[in-house]
N, C-alpha and C positions, 0 to 999 in steps of 0.2 A: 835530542829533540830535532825533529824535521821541519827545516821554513817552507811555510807557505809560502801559496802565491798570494799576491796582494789583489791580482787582477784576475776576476772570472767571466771567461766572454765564452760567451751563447753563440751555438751555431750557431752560424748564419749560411742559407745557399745564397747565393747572386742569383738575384734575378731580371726579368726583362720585361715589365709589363707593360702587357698587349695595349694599352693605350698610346705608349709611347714605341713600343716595338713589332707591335702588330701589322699585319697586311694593311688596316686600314688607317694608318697615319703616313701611308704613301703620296706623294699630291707630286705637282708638278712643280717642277724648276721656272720660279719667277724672275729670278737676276741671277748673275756670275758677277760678283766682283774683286779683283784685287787689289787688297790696301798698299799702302804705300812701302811698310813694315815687310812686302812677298806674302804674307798670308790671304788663301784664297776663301771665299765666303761665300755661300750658296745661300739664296733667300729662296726657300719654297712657297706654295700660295696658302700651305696652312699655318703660316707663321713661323715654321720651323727654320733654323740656321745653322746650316753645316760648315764650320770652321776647320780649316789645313792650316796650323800655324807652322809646320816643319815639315810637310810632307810625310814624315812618319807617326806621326798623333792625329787625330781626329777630333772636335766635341762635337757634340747633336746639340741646340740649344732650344728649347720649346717657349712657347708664347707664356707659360706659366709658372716658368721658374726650375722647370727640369733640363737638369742636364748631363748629359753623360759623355765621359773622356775614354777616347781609347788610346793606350801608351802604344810603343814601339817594342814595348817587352812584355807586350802582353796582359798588364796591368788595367784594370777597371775602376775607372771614381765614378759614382751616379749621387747626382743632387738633388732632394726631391723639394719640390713647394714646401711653405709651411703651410700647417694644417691635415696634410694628405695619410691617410689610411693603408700608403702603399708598404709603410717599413714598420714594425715594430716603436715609435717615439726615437725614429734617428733620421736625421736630418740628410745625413752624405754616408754611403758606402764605399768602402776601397775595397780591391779585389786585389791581393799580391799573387798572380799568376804563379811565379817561383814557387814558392810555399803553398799555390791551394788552401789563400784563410783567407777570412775577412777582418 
């Protein structure tokens, strides 16, 4: 007799929606600040906030609850609002770059 698996996960492609990855959630740079901690924080005038907490990671943080990390190995976590229509009933995706999963 052959074990199953216990877990069955559903493709998933990453994606990057045009709301939050699009040409037009470009705005301008409203402040440069860095914390005390070396992490640098960009406030844009659309709300958005771009965090360097190591210089090799990134997160984008949007006025509504989205946000997305980019690792130094290539790794992807996106957070979406609750509520939102953008993922299938999942709240955070990870992206393991190595492997090509979700």
């Amino acid at each position: 007799m052959q074990a199953q698996s216990l877990f069955r996960c559903k493709p998933y492609q990453l994606s990057y929606p045009a709301k939050y990855h699009g040409e037009s959630i470009k705005s301008k740079v409203q402040k440069i600040e860095t914390l005390s901690d070396g992490r640098q924080v960009t406030h844009y005038q659309n709300m958005t906030e771009l965090v360097m907490p190591d210089g090799s990671s990134r997160r984008e943080q949007h006025s509504d609850g989205y946000t997305c990390v980019y690792f130094a190995n290539g790794d992807v976590r996106q957070v979406y609002p609750e509520g939102t229509d953008l993922v299938e009933q999942r709240s955070s995706v990870y992206f393991y770059k190595e492997a090509s999963i979700t």
